[in-house]
C-alpha positions in Angstrom: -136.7 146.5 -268.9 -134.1 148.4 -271.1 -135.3 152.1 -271.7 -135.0 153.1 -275.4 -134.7 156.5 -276.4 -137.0 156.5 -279.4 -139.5 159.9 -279.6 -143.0 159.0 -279.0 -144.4 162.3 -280.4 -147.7 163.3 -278.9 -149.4 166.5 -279.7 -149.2 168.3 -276.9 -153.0 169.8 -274.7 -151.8 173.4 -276.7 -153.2 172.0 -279.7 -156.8 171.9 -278.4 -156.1 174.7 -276.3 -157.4 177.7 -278.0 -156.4 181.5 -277.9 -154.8 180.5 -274.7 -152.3 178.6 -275.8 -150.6 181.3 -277.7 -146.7 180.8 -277.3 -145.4 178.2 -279.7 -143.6 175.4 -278.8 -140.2 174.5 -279.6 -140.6 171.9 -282.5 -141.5 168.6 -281.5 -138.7 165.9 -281.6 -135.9 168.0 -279.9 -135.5 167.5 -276.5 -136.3 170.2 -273.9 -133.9 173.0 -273.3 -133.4 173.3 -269.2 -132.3 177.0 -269.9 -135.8 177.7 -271.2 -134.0 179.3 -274.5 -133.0 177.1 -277.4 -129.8 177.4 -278.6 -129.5 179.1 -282.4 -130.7 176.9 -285.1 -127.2 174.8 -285.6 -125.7 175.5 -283.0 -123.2 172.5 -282.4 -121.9 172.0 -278.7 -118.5 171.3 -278.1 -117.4 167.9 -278.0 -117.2 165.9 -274.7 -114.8 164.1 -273.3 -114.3 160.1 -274.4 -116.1 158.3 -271.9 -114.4 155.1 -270.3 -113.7 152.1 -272.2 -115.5 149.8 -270.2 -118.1 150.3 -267.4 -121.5 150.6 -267.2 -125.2 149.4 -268.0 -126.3 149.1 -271.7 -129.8 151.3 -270.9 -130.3 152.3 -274.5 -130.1 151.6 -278.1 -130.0 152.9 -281.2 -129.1 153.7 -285.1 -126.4 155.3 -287.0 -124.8 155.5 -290.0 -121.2 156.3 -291.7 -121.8 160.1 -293.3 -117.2 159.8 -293.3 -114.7 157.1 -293.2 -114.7 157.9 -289.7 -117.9 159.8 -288.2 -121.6 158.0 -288.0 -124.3 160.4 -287.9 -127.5 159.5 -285.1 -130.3 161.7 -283.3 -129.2 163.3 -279.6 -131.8 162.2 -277.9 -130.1 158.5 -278.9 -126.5 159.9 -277.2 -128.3 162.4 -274.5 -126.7 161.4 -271.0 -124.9 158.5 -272.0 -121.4 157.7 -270.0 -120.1 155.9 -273.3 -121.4 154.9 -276.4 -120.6 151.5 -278.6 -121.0 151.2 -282.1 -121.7 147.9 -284.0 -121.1 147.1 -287.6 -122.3 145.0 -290.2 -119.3 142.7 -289.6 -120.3 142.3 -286.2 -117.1 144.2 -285.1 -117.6 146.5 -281.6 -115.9 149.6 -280.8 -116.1 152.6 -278.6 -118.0 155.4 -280.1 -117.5 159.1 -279.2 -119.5 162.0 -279.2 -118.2 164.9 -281.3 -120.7 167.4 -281.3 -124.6 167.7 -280.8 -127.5 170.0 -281.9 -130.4 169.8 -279.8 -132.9 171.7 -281.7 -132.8 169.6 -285.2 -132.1 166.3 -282.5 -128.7 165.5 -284.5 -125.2 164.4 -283.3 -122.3 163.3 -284.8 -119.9 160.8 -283.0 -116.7 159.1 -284.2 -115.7 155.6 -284.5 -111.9 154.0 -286.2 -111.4 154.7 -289.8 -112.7 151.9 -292.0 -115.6 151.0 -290.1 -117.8 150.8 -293.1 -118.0 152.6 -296.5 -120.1 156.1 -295.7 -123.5 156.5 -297.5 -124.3 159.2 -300.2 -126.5 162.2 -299.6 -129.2 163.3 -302.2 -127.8 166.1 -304.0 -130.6 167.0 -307.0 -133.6 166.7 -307.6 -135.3 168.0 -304.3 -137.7 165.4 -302.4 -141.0 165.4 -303.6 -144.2 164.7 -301.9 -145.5 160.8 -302.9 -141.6 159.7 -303.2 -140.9 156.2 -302.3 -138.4 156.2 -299.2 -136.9 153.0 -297.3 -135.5 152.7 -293.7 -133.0 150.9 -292.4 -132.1 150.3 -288.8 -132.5 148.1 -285.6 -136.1 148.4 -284.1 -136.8 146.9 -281.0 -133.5 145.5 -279.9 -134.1 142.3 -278.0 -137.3 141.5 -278.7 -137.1 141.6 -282.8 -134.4 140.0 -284.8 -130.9 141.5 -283.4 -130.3 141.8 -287.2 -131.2 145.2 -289.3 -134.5 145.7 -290.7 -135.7 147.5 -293.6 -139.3 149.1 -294.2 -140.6 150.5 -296.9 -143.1 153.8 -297.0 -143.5 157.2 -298.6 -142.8 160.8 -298.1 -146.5 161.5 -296.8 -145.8 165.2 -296.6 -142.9 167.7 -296.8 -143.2 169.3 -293.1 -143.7 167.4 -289.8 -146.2 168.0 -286.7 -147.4 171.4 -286.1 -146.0 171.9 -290.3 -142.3 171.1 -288.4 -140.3 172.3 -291.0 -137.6 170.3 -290.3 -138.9 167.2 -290.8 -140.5 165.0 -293.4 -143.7 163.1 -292.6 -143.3 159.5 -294.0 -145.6 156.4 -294.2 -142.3 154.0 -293.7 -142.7 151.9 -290.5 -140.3 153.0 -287.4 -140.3 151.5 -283.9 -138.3 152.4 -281.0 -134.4 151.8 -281.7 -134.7 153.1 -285.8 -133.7 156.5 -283.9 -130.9 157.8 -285.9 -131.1 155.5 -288.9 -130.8 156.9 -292.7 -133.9 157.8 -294.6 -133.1 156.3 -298.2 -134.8 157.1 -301.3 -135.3 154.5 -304.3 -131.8 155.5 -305.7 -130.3 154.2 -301.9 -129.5 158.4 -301.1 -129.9 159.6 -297.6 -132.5 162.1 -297.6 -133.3 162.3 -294.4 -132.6 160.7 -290.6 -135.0 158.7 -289.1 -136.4 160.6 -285.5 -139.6 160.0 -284.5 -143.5 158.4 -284.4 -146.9 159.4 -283.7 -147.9 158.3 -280.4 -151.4 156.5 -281.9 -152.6 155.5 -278.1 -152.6 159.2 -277.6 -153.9 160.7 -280.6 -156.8 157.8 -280.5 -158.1 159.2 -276.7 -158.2 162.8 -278.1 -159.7 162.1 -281.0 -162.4 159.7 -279.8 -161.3 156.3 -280.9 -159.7 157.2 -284.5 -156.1 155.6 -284.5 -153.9 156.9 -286.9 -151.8 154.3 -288.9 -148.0 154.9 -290.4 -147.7 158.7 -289.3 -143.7 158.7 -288.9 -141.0 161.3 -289.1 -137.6 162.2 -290.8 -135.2 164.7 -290.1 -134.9 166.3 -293.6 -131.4 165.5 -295.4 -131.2 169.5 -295.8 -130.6 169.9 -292.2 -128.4 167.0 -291.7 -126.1 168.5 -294.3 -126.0 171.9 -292.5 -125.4 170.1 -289.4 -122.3 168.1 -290.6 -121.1 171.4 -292.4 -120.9 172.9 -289.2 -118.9 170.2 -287.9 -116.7 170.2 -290.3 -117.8 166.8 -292.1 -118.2 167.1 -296.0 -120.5 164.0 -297.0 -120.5 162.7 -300.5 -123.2 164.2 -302.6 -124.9 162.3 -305.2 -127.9 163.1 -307.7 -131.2 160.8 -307.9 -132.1 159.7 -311.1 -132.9 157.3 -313.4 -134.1 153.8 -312.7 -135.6 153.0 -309.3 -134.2 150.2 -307.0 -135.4 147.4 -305.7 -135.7 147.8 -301.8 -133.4 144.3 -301.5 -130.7 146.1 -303.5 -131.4 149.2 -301.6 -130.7 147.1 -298.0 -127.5 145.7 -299.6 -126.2 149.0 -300.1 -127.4 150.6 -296.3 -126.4 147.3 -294.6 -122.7 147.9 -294.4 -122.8 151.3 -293.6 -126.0 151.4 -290.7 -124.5 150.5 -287.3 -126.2 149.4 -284.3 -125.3 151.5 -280.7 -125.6 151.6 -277.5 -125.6 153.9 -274.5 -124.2 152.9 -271.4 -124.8 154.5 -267.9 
């Protein structure tokens, strides 16, 4: 059965653990550190070298999207250990995909692909996201067992800080399911505004809390630290305010469809 590299966030026996549990842990969502010491917020490791052009087992699968003519932006945990990555577009053209540079801590990484892949998606420049905002994702959950087409869900921004008050994430409503990793966060002007990451794990959540399973508790990586990310790479996205009349979440598909790509990580 194919592993996917989605985030099933749990909270962690600390929580209930009283006084004794009194160091913090790294936030939730980045993968562990084996030095025991993250790396500096934004701190981007060095790129690595292309991987082969053929070779491999597909183990893993994932979202990304065009940020530049030629860089897609995805999470690390959806690149972490891979031998090579593909890249798929909406055109149903395949092509190698390599990883450029990677930041652990927010769980971002930036890979590049040929230029003219697909037109890049805007950023959200003004106003800043507000809590109750309608959001839309758009990505490829569940690759094999769903349609091997995108799918779009619809949700809201629940609250303005993750687990643990994360405060680099956004809480959202908006379905996710392993293999949305990576994919844009899109508000109702079709503006990334954050990067899909992560779910609750409800199973988990449900034994500790006695039965109680909680429903639509997802997380974004905030577009605020996206941007810093791709600064610090060297990638300047386009910026565009929110305003005026909302679209329709068909319209707002249309415009994500060409520019969301499907990968996968080969071992």
């Amino acid at each position: 059965m194919q592993r996917n590299l989605f985030r099933l966030i749990v909270l962690l026996a600390a929580l209930v653990a009283g006084p004794a549990a009194a160091q913090k842990p790294p936030p939730l969502g980045a993968p562990d550190v084996p030095s025991g010491k993250p790396p500096p917020l934004g701190a981007i490791a060095p790129p690595r070298p292309a991987p082969p052009a053929t070779g491999g087992r597909a183990v893993a699968s994932g979202t990304g999207f065009l940020v530049a003519a030629d860089r897609v932006l995805t999470n690390n945990h959806v690149v972490e250990g891979c031998a090579r990555m593909t890249a798929r577009n909406a055109a149903g053209r395949l092509v190698a995909a390599r990883v450029d540079a990677t930041d652990p801590v927010r769980d971002l990484a930036l890979l590049s692909v040929p230029a003219g892949f697909g037109p890049p998606l805007a950023f959200r420049a003004t106003p800043p996201v507000e809590r109750g905002e309608t959001v839309v994702t758009y990505g490829f959950p569940l690759s094999g067992v769903l349609s091997s087409g995108p799918t779009l869900t619809t949700g809201d921004i629940s609250a303005l800080a993750g687990l643990r008050d994360n405060p680099l994430h956004f809480q959202i409503s908006a379905p996710v399911q392993p293999g949305n990793s990576g994919g844009p966060l899109l508000d109702s002007q079709a503006h990334v505004v954050g990067v899909v990451v992560a779910k609750l794990n409800a199973a988990r959540i449900a034994r500790m809390t006695g039965g109680d399973i909680p429903q639509n508790v997802n997380f974004a990586i905030k577009g605020t630290e996206a941007l810093a990310f791709l600064s610090a790479s060297g990638v300047q996205p386009d910026l565009a305010d929110s305003g005026g009349a909302e679209l329709r979440p068909a319209r707002i598909g249309e415009v994500a469809n060409p520019s969301t790509l499907f990968l996968q990580c080969f071992r």
